[in-house]
C-alpha positions as CSV (number, residue, x, y, z in Angstrom):
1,X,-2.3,-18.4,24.4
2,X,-0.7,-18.0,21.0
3,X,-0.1,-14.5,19.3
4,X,-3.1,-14.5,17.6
5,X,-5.4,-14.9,19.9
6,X,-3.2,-13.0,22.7
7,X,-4.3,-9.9,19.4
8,X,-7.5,-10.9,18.9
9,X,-7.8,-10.8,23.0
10,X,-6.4,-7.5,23.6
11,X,-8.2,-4.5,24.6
12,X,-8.4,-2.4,21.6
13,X,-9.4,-5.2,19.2
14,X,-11.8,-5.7,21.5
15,X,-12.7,-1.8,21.8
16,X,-12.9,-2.1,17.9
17,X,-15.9,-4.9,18.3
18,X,-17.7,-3.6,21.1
19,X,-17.7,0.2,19.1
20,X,-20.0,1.0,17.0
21,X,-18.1,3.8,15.7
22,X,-14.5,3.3,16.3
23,X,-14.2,0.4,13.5
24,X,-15.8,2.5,10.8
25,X,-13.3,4.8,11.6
26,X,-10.4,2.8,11.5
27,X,-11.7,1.4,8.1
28,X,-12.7,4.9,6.6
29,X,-9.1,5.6,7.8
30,X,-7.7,2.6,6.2
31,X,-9.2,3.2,2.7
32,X,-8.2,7.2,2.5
33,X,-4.9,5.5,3.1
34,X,-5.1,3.5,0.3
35,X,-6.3,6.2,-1.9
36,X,-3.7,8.0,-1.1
37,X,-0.9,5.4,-1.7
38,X,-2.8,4.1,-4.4
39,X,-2.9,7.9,-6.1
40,X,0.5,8.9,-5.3
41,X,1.9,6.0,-6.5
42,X,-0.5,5.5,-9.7
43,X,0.6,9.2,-10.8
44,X,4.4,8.3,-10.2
45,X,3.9,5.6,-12.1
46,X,2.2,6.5,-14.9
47,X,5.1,9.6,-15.5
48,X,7.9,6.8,-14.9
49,X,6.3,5.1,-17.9
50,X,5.8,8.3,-20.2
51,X,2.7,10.1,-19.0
52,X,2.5,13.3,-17.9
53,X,5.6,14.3,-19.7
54,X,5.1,18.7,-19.5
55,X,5.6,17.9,-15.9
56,X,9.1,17.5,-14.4
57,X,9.6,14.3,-12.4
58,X,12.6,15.7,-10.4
59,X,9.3,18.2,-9.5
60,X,6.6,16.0,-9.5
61,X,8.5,13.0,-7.3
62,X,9.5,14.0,-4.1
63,X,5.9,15.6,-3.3
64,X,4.2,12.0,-4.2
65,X,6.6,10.5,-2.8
66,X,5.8,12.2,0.2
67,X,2.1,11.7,-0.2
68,X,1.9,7.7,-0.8
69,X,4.6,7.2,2.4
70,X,1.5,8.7,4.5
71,X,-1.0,6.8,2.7
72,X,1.4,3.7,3.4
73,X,1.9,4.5,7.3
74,X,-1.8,5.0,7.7
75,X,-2.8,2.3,5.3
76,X,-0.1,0.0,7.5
77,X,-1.5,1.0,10.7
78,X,-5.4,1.0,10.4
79,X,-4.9,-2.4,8.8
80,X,-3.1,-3.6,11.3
81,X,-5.8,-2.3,13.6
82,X,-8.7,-3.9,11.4
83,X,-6.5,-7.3,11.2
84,X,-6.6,-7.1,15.0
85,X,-10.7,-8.0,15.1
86,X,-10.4,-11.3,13.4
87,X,-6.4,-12.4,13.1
88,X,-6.9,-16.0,12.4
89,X,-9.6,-15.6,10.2
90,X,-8.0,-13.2,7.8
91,X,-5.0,-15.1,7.9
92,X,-7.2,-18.2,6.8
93,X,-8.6,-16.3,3.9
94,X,-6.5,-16.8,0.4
95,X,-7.2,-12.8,-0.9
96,X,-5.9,-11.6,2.5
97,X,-3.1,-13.9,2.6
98,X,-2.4,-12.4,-1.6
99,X,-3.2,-8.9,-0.5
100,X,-0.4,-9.3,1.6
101,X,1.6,-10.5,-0.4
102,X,1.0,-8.1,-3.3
103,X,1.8,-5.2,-0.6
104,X,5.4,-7.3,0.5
105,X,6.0,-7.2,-3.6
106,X,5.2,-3.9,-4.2
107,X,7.3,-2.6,-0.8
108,X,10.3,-4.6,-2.1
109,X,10.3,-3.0,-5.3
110,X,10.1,0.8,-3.9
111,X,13.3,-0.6,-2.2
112,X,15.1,-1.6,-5.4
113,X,13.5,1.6,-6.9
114,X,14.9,3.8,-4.3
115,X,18.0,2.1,-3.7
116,X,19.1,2.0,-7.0
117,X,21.0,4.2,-9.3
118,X,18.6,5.2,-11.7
119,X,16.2,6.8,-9.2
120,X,18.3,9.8,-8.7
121,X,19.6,9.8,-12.2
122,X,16.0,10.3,-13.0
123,X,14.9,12.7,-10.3
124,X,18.2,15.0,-11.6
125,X,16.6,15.2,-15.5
126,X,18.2,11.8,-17.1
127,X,16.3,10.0,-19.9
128,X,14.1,7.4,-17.1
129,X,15.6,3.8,-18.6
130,X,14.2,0.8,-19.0
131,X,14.6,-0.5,-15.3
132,X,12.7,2.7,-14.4
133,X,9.9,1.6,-16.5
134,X,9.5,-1.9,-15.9
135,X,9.7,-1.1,-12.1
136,X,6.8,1.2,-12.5
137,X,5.2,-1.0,-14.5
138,X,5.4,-4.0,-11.8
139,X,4.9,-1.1,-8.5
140,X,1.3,-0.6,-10.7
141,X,0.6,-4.2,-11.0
142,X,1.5,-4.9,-7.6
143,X,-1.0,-2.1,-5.9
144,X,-3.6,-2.8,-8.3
145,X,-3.7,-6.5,-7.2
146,X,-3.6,-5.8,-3.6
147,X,-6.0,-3.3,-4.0
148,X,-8.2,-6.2,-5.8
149,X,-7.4,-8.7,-3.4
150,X,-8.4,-6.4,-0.7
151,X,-11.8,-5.8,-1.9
152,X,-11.7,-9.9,-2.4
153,X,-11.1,-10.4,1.0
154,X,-14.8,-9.9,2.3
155,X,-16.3,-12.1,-1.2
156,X,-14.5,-15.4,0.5
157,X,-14.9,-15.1,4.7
């Protein structure tokens, strides 16, 4: 048996089939994940590129970035949960299959963002450069289109 169906076989992806309240759950879980990622990081964002500007990132930052790493743990996890049901199929389907890609994108540039220097410049009061905007700009466009794909996802099974 190969790791897909070994998933697909196991008990609680079966638990989430056979219940007729446990997979709501686990979706209702997945999208106040997302909304929470999704408004965290939208927020962030939008400062990073010159919104919100009465309001301090190096006090506005840590808290959302506190807020969209839960959203991403429970966003992570219920859809891992969800992706349990039906492994092979939502691999099979193109807006999965982008959605996940979108989320890798978007995961790799909170690692540039974070590893880089002009993070805690910015956090500390510096003028937010133009890498700080332009990796905003791409963090937005990379949660908007896996946000997009996700809702695409059930449109082509």
């Amino acid at each position: 048996m190969g790791a897909l169906e070994a998933l697909e076989a196991s008990a609680l992806a079966a638990a989430l089939r056979r219940s007729a309240v446990l997979y709501p759950l686990v979706s209702a879980a997945h999208i106040l994940g997302i909304g929470l990622l999704a408004g965290a990081i939208a927020t962030l964002d939008l400062r990073l590129l010159g919104a919100f500007r009465g309001a301090s990132l190096g006090v506005l930052g840590p808290p959302l970035v506190r807020v969209a790493a839960v959203g991403l743990g429970l966003a992570l996890t219920s859809g891992a949960l969800l992706f349990s049901v039906r492994p092979a199929e939502y691999l099979s389907n193109p807006a999965f299959v982008a959605k996940l890609g979108c989320v890798a994108a978007g995961l790799l540039n909170v690692l540039a963002l974070r590893l880089g220097p002009g993070w805690p410049r910015a956090l500390a009061g510096a003028r937010i450069g133009a890498g700080l905007r332009l990796a905003a700009a791409l963090s937005l466009a990379c949660w908007l289109g896996a946000i997009l794909a996700g809702r695409w996802i059930a449109f082509l099974a």
